[in-house]
Residue frames as a rotation matrix with the C-alpha (Angstrom) as fourth column:
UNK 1
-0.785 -0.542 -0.299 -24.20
0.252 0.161 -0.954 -1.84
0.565 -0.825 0.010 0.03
UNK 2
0.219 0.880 -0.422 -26.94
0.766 0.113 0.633 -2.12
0.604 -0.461 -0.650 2.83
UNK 3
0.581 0.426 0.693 -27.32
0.071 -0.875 0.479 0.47
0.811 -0.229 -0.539 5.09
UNK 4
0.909 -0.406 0.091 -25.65
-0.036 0.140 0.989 -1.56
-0.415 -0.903 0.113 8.30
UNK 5
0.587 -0.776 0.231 -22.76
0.792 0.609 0.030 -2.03
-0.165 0.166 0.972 6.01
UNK 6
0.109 -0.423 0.899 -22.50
0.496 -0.761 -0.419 1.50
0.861 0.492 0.127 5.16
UNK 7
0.817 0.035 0.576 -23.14
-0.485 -0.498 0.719 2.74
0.312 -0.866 -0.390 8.77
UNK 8
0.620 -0.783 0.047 -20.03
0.202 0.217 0.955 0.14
-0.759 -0.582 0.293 9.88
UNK 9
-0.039 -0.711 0.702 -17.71
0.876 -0.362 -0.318 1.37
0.480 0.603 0.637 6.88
UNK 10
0.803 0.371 0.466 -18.29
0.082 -0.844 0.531 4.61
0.590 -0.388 -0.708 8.65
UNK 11
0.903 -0.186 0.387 -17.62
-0.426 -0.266 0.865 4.15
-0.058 -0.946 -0.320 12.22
UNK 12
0.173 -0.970 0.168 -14.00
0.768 0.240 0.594 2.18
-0.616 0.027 0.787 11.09
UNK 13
0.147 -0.356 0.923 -13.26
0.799 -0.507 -0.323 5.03
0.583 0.785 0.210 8.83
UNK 14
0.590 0.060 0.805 -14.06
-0.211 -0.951 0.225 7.54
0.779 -0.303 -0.548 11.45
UNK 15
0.913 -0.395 -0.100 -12.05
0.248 0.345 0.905 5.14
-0.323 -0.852 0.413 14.47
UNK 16
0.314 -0.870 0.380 -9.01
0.943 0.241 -0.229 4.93
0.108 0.430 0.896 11.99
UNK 17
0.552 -0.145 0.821 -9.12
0.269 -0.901 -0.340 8.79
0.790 0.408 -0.458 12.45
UNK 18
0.190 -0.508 -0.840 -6.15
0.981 0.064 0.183 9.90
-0.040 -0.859 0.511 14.53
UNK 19
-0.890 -0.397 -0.225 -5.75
0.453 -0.713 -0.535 13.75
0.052 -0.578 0.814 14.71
UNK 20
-0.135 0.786 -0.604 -8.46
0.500 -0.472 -0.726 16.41
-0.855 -0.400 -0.329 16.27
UNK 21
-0.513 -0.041 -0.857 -8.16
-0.413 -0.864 0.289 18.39
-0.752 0.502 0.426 12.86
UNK 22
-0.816 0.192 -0.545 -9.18
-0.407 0.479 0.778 16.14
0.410 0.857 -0.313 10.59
UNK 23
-0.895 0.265 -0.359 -11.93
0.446 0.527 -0.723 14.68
-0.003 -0.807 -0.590 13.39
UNK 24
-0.258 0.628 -0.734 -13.53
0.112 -0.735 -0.669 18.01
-0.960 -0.254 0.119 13.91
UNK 25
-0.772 0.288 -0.567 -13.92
-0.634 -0.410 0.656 18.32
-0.043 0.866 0.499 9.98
UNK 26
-0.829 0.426 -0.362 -15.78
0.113 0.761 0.638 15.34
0.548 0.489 -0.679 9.86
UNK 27
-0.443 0.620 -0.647 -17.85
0.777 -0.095 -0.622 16.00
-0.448 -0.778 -0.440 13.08
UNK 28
-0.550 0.288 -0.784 -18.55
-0.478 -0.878 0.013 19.85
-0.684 0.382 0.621 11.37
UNK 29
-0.968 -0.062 -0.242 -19.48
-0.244 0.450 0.859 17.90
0.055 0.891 -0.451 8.16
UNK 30
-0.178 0.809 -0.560 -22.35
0.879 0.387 0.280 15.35
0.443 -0.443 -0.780 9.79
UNK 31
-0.420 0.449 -0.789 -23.26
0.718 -0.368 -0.591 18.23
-0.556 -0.814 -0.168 12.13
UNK 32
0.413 0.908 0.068 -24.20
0.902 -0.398 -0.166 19.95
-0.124 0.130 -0.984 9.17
UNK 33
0.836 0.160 -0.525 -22.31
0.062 -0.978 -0.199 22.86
-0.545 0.134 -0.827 9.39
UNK 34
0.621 -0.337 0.708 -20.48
0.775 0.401 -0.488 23.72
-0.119 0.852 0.511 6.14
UNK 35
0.950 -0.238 0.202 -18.30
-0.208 -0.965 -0.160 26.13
0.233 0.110 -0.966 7.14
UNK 36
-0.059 -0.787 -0.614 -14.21
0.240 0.586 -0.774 25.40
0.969 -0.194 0.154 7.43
UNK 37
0.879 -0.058 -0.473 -13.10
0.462 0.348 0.816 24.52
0.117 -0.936 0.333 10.81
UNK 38
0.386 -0.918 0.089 -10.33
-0.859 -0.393 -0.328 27.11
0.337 0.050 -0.940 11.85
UNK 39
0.560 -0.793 0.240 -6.96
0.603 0.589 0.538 24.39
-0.568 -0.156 0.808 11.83
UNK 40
-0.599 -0.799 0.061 -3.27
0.085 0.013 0.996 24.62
-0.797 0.602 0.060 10.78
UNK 41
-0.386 -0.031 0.922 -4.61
0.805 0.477 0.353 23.62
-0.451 0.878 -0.159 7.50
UNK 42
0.374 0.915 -0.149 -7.22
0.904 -0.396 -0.162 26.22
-0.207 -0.074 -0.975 7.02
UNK 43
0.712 -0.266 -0.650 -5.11
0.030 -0.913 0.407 29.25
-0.701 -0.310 -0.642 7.85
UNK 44
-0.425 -0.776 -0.466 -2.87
-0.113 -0.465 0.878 28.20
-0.898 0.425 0.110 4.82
UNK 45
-0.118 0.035 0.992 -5.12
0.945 0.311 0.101 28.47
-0.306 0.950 -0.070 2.35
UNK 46
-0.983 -0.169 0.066 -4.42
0.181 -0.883 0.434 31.50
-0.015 0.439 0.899 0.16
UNK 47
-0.378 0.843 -0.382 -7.91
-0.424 -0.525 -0.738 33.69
-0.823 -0.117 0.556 -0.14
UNK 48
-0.262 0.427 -0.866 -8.47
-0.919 0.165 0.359 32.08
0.296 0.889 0.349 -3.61
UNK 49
-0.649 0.133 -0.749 -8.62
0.331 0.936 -0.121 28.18
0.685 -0.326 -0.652 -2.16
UNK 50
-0.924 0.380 -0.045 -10.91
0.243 0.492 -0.836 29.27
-0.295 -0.783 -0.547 0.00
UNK 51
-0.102 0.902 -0.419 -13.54
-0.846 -0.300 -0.441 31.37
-0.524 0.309 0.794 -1.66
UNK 52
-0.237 0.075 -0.969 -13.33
-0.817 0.524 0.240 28.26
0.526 0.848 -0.063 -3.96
UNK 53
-0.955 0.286 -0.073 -14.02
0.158 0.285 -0.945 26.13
-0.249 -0.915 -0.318 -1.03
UNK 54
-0.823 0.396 -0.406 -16.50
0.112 -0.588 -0.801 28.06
-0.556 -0.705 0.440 -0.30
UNK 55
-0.198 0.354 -0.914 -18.14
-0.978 -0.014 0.206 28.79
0.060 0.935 0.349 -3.90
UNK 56
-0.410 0.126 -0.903 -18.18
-0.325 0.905 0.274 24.41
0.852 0.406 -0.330 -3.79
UNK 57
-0.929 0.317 -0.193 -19.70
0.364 0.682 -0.634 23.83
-0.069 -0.659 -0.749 -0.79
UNK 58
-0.258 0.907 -0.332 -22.82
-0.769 -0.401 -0.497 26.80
-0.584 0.127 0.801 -1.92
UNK 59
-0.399 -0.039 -0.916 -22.71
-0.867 0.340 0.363 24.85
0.297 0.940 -0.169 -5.01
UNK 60
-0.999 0.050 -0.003 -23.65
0.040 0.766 -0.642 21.10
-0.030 -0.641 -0.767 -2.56
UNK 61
-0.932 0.361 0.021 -26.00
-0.260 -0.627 -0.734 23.26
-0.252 -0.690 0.679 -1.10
UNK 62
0.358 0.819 -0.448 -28.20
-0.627 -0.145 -0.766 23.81
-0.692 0.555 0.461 -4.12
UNK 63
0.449 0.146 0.881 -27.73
0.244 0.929 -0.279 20.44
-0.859 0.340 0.382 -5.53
UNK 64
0.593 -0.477 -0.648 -25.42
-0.796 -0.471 -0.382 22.42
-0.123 0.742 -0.659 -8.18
UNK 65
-0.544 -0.839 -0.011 -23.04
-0.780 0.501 0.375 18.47
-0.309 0.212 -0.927 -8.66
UNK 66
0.394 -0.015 -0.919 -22.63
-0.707 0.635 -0.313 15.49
0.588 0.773 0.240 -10.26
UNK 67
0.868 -0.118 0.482 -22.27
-0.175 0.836 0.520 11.44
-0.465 -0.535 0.705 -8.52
UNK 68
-0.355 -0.863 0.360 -19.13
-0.481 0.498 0.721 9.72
-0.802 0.083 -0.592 -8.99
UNK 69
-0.217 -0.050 0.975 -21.05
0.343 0.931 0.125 7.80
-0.914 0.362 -0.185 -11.27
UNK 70
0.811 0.583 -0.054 -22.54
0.322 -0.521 -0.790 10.19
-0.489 0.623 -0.611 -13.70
UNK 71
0.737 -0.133 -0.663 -19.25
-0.531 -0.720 -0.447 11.41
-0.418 0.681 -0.601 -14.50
UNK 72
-0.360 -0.665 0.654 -17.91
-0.300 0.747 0.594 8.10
-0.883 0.018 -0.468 -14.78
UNK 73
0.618 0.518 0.591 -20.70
0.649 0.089 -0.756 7.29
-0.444 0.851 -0.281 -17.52
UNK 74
0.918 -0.059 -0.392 -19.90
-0.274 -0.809 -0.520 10.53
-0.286 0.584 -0.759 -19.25
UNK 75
0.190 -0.871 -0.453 -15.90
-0.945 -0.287 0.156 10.10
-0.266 0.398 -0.878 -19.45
UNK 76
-0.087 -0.081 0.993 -16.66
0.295 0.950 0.104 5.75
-0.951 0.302 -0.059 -20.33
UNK 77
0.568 0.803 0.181 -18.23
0.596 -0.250 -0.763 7.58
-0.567 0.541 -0.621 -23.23
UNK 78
0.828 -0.536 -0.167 -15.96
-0.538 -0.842 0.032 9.85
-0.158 0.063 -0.985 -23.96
UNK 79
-0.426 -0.878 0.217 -12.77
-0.877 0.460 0.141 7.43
-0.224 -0.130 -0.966 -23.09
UNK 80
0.461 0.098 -0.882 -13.59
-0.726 0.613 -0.312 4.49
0.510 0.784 0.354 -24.84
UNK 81
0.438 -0.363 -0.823 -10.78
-0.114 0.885 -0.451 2.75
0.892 0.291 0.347 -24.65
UNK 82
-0.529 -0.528 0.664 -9.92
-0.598 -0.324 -0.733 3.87
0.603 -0.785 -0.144 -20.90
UNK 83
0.031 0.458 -0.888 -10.71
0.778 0.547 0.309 1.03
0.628 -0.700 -0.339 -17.93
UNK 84
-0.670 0.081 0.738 -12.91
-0.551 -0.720 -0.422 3.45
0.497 -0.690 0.527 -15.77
């Protein structure tokens, strides 16, 4: 996918957004800062779900993951006979 195609898969993904919570995550996101946004949502996650959060977004940080594809390779490999 070319760049202009990935920049307009974007901006309809981000139009299609319809509430300020889910908006502002994405805006926080691109803007860089990787900290949750205080929402409804936020405030119910128990103290484990978030340090874990939290613990995966350090993890981003320092390049500590794995593409979609890599672990698609790995479990073709693994799963044989499974259409991944």
């Amino acid at each position: 996918m070319s760049t202009a195609e990935l920049r307009l898969d974007l901006h309809k993904m981000i139009e299609s957004i319809n509430d300020n919570t889910t908006l502002s995550a994405v805006y926080a996101f691109l803007s860089g800062n990787k900290e949750l946004p205080e929402s409804d949502w936020a405030e119910a996650l128990s103290k484990e779900e978030e340090e874990a959060i939290l613990e995966g977004l350090k993890q981003e940080s320092s390049g500590k993951v794995k593409s979609h594809d890599q672990i698609l390779a790995k479990h073709r490999k693994q799963f044989p006979h499974l259409k991944l």
